[in-house]
C-alpha positions as CSV (number, residue, x, y, z in Angstrom):
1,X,12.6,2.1,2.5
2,X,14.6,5.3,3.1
3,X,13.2,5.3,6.5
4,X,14.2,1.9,7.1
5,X,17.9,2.5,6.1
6,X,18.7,5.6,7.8
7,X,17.3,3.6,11.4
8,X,20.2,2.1,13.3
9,X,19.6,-1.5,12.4
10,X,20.9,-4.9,10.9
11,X,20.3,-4.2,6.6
12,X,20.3,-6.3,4.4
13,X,18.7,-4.5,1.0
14,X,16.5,-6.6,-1.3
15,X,15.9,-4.6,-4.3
16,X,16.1,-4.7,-7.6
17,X,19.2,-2.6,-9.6
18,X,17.9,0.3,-11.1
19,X,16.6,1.0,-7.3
20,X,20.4,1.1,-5.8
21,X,21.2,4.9,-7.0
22,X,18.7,6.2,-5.1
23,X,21.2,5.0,-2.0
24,X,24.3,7.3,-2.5
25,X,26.4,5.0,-4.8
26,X,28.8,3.6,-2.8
27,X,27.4,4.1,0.5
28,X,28.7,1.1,2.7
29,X,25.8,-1.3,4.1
30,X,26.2,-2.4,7.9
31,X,25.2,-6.2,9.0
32,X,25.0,-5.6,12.7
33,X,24.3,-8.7,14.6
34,X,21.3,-8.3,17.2
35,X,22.7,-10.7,19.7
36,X,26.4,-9.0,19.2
37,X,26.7,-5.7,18.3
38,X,30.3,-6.1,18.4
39,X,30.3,-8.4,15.2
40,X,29.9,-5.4,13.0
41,X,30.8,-6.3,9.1
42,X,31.0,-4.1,6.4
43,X,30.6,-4.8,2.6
44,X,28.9,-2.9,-0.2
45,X,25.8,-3.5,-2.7
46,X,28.0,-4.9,-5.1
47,X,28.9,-7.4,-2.9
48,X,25.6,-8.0,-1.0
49,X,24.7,-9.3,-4.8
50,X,27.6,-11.6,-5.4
51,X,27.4,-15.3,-4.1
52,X,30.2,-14.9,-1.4
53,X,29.1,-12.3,0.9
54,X,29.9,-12.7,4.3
55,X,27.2,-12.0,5.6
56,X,25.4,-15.2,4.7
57,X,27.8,-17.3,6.3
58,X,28.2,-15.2,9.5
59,X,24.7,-14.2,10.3
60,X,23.3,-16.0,13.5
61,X,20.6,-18.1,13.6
62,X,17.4,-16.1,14.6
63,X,16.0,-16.7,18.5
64,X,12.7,-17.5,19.1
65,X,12.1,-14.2,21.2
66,X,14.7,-12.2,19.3
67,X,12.9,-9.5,16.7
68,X,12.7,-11.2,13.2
69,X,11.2,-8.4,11.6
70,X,10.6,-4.7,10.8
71,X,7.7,-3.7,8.7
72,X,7.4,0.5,8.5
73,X,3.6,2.1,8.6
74,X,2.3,3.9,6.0
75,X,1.1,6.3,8.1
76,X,1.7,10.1,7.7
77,X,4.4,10.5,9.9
78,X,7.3,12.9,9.7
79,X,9.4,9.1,9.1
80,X,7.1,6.3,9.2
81,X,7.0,4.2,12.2
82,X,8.8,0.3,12.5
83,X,6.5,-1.9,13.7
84,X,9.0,-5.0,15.4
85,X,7.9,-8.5,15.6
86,X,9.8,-11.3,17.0
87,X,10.1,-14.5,15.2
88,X,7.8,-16.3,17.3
89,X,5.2,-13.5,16.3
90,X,6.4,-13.4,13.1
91,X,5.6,-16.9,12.3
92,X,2.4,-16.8,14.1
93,X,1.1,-14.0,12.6
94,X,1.5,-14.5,9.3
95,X,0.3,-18.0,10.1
96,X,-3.1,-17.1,11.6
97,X,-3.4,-14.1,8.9
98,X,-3.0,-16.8,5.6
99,X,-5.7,-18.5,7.5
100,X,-8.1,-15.8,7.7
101,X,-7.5,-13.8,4.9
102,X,-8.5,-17.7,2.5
103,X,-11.4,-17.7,4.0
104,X,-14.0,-17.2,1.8
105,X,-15.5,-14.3,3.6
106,X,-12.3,-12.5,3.3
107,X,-9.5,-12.5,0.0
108,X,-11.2,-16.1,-0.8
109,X,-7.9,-17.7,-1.9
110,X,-7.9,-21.2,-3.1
111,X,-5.5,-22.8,-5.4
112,X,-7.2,-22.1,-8.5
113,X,-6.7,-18.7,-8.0
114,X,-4.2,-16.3,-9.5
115,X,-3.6,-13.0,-7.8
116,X,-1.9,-10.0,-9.1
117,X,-0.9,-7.5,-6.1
118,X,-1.3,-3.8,-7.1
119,X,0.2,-3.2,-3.7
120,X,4.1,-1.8,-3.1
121,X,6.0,-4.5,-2.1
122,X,6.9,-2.6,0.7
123,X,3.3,-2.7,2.2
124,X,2.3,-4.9,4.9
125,X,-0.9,-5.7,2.9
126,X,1.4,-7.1,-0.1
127,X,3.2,-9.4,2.4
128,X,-0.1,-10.7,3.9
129,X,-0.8,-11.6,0.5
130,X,2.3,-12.8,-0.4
131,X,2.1,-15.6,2.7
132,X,-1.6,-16.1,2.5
133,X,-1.1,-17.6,-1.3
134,X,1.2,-19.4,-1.2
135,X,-1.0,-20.8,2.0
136,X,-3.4,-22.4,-0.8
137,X,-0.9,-22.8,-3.7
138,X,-2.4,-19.8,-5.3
139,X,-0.4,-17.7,-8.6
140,X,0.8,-14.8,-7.8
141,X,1.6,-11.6,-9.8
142,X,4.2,-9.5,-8.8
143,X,3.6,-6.0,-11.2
144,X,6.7,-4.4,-9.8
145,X,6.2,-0.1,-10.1
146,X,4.0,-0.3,-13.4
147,X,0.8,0.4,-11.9
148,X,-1.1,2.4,-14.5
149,X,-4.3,2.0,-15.1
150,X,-3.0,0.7,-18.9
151,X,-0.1,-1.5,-17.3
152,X,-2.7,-3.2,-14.9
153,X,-5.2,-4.2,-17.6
154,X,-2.7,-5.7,-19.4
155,X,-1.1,-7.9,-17.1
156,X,-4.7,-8.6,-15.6
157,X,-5.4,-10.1,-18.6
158,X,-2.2,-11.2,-20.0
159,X,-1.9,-14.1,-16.7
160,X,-5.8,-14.0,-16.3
161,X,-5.6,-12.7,-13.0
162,X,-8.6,-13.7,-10.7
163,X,-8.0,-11.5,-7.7
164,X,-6.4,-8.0,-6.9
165,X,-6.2,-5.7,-4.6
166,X,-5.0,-2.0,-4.5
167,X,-6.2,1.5,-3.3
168,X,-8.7,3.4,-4.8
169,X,-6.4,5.1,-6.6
170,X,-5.5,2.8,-8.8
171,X,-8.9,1.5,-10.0
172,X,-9.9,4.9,-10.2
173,X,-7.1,4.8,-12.9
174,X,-8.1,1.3,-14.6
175,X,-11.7,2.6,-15.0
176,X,-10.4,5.6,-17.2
177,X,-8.1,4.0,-18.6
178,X,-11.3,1.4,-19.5
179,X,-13.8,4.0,-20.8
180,X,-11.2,5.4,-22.6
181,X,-10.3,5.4,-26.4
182,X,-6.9,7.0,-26.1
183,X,-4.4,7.2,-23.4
184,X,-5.2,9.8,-20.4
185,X,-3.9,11.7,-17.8
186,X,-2.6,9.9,-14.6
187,X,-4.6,11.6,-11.5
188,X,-1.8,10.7,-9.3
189,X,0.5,13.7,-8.3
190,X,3.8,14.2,-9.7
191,X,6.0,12.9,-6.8
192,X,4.4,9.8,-5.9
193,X,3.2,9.2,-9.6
194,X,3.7,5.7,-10.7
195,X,5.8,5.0,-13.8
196,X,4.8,3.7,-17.2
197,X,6.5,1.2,-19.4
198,X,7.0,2.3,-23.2
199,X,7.0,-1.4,-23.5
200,X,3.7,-2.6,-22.4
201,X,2.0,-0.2,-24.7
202,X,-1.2,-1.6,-26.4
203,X,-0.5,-2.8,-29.4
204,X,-3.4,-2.7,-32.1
205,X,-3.7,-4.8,-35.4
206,X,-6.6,-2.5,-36.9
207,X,-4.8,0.1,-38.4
208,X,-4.2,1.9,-35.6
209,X,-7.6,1.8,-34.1
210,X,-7.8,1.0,-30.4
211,X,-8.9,-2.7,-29.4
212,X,-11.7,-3.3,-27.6
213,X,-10.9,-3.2,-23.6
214,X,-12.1,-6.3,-21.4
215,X,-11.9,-8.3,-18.0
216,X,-12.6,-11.6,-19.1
217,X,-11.0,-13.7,-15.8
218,X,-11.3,-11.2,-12.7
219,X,-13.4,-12.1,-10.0
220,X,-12.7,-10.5,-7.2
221,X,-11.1,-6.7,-6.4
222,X,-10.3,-5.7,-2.8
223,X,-9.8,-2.3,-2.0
224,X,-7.9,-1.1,1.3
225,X,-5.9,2.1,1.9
226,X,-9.1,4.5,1.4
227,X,-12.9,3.9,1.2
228,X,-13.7,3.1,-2.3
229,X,-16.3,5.5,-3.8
230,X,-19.6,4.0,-4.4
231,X,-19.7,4.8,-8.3
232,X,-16.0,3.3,-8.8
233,X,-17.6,-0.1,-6.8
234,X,-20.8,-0.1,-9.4
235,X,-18.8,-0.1,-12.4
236,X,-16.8,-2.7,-11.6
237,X,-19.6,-4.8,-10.2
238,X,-22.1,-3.8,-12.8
239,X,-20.2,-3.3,-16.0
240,X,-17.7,-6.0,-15.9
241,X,-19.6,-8.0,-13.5
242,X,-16.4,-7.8,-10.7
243,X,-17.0,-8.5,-7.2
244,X,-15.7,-5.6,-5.1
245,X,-14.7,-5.9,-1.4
246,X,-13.7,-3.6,1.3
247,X,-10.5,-4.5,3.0
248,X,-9.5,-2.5,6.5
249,X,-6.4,-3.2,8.0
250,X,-2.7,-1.8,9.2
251,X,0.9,-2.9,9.3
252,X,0.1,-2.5,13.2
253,X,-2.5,-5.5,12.5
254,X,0.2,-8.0,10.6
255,X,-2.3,-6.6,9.1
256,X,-5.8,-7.5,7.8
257,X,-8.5,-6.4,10.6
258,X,-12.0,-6.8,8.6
259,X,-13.9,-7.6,5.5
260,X,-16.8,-6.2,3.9
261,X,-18.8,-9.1,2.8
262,X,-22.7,-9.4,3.7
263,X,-23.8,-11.7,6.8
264,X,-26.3,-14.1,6.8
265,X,-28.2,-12.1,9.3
266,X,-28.2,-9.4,6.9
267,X,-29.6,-11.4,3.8
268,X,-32.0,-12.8,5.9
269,X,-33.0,-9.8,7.9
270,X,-33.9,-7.9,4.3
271,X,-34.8,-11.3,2.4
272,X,-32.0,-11.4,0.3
273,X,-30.9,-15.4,0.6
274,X,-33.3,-15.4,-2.5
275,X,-31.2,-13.7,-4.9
276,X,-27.9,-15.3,-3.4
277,X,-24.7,-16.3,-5.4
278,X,-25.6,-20.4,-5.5
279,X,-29.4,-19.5,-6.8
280,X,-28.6,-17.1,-9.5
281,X,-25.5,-19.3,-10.8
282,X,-28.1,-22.4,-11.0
283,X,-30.9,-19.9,-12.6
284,X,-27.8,-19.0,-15.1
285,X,-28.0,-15.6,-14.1
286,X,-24.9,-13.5,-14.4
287,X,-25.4,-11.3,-11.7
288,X,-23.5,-13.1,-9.0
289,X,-23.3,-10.8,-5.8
290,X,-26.2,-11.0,-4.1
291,X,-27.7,-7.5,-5.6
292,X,-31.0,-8.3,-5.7
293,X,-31.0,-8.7,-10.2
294,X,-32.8,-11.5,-11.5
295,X,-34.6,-11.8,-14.9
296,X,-37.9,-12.2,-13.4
297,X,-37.4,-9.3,-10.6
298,X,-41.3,-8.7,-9.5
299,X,-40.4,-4.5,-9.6
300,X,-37.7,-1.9,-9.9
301,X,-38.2,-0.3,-7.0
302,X,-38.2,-3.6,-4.9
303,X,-34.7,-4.1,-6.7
304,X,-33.2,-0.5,-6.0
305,X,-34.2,-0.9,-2.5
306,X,-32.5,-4.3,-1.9
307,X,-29.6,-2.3,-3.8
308,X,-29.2,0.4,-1.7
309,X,-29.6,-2.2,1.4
310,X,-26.4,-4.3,0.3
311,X,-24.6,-0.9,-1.1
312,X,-24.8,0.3,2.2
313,X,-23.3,-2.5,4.2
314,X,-20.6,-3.1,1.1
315,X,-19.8,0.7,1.1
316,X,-18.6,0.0,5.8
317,X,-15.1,-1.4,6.3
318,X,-17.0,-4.6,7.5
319,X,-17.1,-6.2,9.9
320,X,-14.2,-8.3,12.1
321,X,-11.7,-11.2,10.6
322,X,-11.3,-14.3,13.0
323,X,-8.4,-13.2,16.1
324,X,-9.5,-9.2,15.7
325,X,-11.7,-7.3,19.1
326,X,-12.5,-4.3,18.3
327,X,-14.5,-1.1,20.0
328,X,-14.8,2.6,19.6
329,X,-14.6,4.4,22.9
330,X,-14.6,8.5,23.6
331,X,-12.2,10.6,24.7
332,X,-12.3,9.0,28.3
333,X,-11.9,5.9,27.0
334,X,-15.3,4.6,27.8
335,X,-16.8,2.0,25.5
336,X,-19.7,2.9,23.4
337,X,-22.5,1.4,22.0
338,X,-22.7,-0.1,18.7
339,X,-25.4,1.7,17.2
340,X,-24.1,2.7,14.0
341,X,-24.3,6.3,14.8
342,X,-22.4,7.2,17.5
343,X,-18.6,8.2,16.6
344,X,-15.8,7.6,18.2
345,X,-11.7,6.6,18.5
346,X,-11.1,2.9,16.9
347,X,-9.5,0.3,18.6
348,X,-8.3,-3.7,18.3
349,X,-6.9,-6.2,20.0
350,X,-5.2,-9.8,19.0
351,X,-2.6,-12.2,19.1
352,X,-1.1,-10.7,16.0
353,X,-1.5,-7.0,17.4
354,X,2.0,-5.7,17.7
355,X,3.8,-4.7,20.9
356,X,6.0,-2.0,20.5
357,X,7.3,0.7,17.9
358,X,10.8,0.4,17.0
359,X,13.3,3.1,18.9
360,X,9.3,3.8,20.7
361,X,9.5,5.4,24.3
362,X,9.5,2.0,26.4
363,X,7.5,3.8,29.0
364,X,4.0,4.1,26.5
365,X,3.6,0.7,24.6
366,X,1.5,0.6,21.9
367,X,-1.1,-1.4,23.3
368,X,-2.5,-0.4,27.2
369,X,-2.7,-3.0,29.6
370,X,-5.6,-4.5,28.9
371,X,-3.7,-4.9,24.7
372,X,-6.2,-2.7,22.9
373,X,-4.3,-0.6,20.6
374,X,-5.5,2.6,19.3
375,X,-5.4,2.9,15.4
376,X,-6.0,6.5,15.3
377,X,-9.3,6.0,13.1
378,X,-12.4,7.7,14.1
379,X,-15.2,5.0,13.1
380,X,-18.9,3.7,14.0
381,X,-19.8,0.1,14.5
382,X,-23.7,-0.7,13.7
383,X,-25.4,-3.0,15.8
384,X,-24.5,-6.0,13.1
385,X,-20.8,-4.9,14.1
386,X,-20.0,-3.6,10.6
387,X,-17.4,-1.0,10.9
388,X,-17.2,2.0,9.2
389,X,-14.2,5.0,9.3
390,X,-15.5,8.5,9.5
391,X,-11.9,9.4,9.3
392,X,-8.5,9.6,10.5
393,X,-8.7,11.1,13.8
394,X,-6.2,13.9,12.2
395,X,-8.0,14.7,9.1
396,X,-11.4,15.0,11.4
397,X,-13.1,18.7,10.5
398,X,-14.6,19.6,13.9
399,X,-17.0,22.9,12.6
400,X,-19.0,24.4,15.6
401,X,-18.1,21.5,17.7
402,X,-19.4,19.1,15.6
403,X,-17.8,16.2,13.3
404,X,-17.6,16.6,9.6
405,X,-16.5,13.1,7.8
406,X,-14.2,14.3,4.8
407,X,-14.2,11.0,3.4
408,X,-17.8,11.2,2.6
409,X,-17.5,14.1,1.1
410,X,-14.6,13.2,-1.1
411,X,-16.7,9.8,-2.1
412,X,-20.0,11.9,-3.2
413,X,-17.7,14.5,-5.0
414,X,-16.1,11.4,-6.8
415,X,-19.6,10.6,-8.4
416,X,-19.1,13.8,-10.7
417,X,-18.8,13.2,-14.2
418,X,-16.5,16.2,-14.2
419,X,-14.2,15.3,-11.2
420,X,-11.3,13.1,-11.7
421,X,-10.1,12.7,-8.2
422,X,-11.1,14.8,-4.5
423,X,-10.0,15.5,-1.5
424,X,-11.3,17.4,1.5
425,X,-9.6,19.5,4.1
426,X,-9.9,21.2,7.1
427,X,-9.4,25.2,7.0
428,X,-9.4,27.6,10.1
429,X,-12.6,29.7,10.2
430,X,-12.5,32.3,13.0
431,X,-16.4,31.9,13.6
432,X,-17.2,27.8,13.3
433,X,-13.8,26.6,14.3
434,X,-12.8,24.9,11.0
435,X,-14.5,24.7,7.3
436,X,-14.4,21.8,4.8
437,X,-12.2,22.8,1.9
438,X,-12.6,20.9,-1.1
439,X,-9.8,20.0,-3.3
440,X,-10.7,18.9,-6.9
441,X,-8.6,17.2,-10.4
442,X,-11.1,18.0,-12.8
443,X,-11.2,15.8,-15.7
444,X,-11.1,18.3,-18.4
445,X,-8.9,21.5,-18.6
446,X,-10.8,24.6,-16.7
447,X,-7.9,26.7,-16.7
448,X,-10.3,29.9,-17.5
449,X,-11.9,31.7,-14.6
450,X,-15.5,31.3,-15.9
451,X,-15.4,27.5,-16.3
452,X,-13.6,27.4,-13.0
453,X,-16.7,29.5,-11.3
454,X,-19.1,27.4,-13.8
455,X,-17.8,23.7,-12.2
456,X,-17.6,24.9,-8.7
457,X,-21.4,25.8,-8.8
458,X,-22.1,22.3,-10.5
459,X,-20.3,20.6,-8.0
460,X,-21.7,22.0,-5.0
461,X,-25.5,21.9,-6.6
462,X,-24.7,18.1,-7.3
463,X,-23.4,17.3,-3.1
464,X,-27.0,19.3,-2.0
465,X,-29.2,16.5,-0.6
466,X,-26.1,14.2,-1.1
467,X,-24.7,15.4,2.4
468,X,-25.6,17.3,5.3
469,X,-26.4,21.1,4.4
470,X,-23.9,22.6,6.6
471,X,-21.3,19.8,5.6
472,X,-21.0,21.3,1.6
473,X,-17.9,22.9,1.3
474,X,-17.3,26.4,1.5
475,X,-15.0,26.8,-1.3
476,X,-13.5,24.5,-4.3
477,X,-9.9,24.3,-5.4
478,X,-8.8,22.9,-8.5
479,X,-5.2,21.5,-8.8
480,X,-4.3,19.3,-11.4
481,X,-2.8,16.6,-9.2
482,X,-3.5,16.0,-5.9
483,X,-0.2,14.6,-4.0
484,X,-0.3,10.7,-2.1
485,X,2.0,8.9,-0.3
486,X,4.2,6.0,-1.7
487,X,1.3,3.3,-1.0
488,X,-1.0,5.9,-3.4
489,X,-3.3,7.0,-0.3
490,X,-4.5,10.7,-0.4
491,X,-1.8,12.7,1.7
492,X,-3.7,15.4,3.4
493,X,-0.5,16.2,5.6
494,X,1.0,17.7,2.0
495,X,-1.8,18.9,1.2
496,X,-2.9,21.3,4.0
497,X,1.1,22.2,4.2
498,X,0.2,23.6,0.3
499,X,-3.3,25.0,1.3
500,X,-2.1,26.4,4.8
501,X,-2.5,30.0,3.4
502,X,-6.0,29.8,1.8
503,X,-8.6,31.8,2.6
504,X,-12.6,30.9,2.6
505,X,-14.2,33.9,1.7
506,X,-18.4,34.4,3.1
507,X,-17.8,31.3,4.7
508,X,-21.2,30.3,7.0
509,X,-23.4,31.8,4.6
510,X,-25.9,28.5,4.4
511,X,-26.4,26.8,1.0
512,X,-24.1,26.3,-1.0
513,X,-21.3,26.6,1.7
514,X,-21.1,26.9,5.5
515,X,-24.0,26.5,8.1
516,X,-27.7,26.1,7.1
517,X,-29.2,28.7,9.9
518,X,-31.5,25.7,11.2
519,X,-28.0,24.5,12.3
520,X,-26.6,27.4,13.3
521,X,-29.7,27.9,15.4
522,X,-28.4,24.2,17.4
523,X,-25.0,25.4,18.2
């Protein structure tokens, strides 16, 4: 929102009081007309709330090509980016996005439902929500800045709240707060922390004892932002019996781009139509996603491997939303194939693709000629055309010329017991290039040397076999928070800007760190 202000452009600030300090007081706002810039009026926040305001009365009607609307990316930026859309676009965009995102391969919204958004307001993904329910006629649940894991559970179940959606982060924060007897510590870092509400406490009528902690009414949690760890997606799915989907999409998008729900060439390519949502809901099984669980399963094993067959297509981005091309191509641009394995620079097309960036040099659109736009994601695409992000094309560790994901890394250091939130890095080595650096929030205090040196070994033993030998981290570093941006994403721009001076010490050295020497031998 800062951003947004200081840009040269027509303001008009919706927010809600205790937000209008943040703005230098008095500062004057400017209504600039697009079509006039000489009908310049002036009038301050006191009187942008009272019901006479000028500028209601001597706004223009809109144009059909003029730009109706500026949504900023959440992207790590120096200032985040404006993404302009006319008001033909506008409506069309949000028109054909409330149509796919009901579908029931997507946010399934129907008017029954009742959706609490764990999203900033200020995120494209809250807006798309915020057209698609109304779409339906669904509830929606506007949280405001309480989003602790406490705060959520409460209004979850306070206006029995079938859907949500948020970032990792925040069900990360719910599950503790879950498992927990007493309050805990946020994971979130100090200055992008979200607020708690000494009023929505939990209030117990046992003599101080805590209640027991349920979801009765959720169905369905979407996670976007960030990949969503695998053991955070089985404890909602298997504990409280949750469906959890993968969202991908950005502001760039208007902005959902795909879902990750399973195909019917899937179920039927691994025989799992058997065990599908109508069958086990008529058997009166409570196991309603398609896992593979039934009360007269013929054999474990037969069940872990249709597990880890649906795990691994739920655990991909998914695969594309009605109105959304998409391709990975190499540094050439040159398409490649869609074998799952190959990596390379993610890109989409559609009508609801934007143009242009705002103030954006007019000589480089956004999109080339041909309207693919580059997202800046580094991703595969299996032959099913699931998509999966390796990682942001600036976070990428290249180590003896050769890709290191640090999203899988973070995602199987998550699975500790010990580890309360991770990130990974890339460090300069002199020898390979660069070296993942892994960045840890333990759970408990480690502030001694020997239970520092004690968890690093246990976390590194626990990634062997987990990842690639010469992809386990050459060092650990525990911080007790790890910083995001405002939409709660990990922000590994801050992050290396702390880290910048850290030295790995031994670093190619095989197990347990570095370069195994079978690899080493291949480069």
């Amino acid at each position: 929102m800062q951003s947004g202000m200081q840009d040269d452009w027509p303001l008009v600030v919706h927010k809600i009081i205790e937000y209008a300090a943040k703005f230098h007081g008095n500062q004057q706002i400017i209504s600039r007309s697009v079509e006039d810039p000489s009908q310049t009026h002036f009038c301050t926040y006191r009187d942008v709330r009272g019901p006479c305001c000028s500028m209601r009365s001597r706004t223009p009607p809109p144009r059909y090509q003029a730009w109706g609307q500026s949504s900023y990316s959440s992207m790590e930026h120096n200032a985040p980016y404006g993404i302009m859309v006319c008001n033909s676009k506008w409506v069309w965009s949000n028109f054909l996005m409330a149509m796919s995102a009901c579908l029931p391969d997507a946010l399934d919204i129907k008017t029954s439902s009742t959706f609490l958004v764990c999203v900033p307001m200020f995120h494209a993904n809250a807006w798309g929500i915020v057209f698609a329910a109304p779409f339906v006629g669904a509830k929606l649940i506007l949280p405001g800045p309480y989003l602790d894991g406490e705060n959520i559970h409460k209004m979850m179940q306070l206006h029995r709240a079938t859907h949500t959606a948020g970032v990792p982060t925040l069900w990360a924060g719910l599950m503790d707060y879950l498992e927990s007897p007493s309050k805990i510590k946020l994971t979130t870092s100090s200055s992008h922390s979200f607020p708690t509400n000494a009023s929505f406490n939990e209030q117990t009528n046992d003599g101080g004892k805590s209640k027991k902690k349920e979801i009765t009414t959720l169905e369905l949690m979407v996670v976007g932002g960030a990949q969503c760890p695998r053991h955070l997606m089985e404890y909602f799915e298997n504990t409280w019996q949750v469906e959890v989907r993968h969202l991908w999409g950005m502001t760039e998008l208007s902005p959902l781009g795909t879902m990750g729900t399973i195909k019917g060439t899937v179920l039927d390519r691994y025989n799992l139509r058997k065990n599908d949502n109508r069958n086990q809901k008529i058997n009166g099984n409570t196991d309603t996603f398609g896992s593979g669980t039934t009360a007269t399963s013929s054999s474990s094993s037969s069940h872990k491997k249709e597990e880890e067959v649906r795990m691994g297509y739920k655990l991909k981005q998914g695969w594309p939303l009605a109105f959304v091309d998409m391709r990975i191509v190499n540094d050439k641009n040159e398409e490649l194939p869609w074998d799952g394995k190959q990596f390379g620079n993610l890109q989409v097309r559609g009508p609801h693709t934007l143009k242009t960036y705002f103030r954006g040099d007019p000589t480089k659109p956004a999109t080339d000629a041909e309207g693919w736009f580059d997202t800046g994601d580094v991703a595969t695409i299996d032959p099913e055309g699931y998509m999966a992000i390796t990682d942001r094309a600036k976070d990428v560790i290249k180590s003896g010329g050769e890709w290191i994901s640090s999203i899988e890394i973070e995602n199987r250091a998550a699975g500790h017991p010990k580890v309360a939130e991770a990130a990974v890095i890339g460090i300069s080595d002199q020898k390979w290039g660069e070296r993942p650096l892994l960045v840890i929030v333990p759970r408990e205090d480690n502030s001694s040397i020997d239970s520092k040196e004690s968890l690093k070994s246990e976390i590194l033993e626990y990634l062997t076999g987990k990842i690639a030998k010469w992809w386990i981290p050459d060092d650990v570093v525990f911080v007790e928070a790890i910083p995001h941006t405002a939409t709660g994403k990990i922000s590994k721009l801050q992050l290396r800007m702390q880290l910048k001076d850290h030295k790995i010490i031994n670093s190619g050295n095989g197990g347990g760190g570095g370069l195994s020497a079978q690899r080493r031998s291949k480069l």
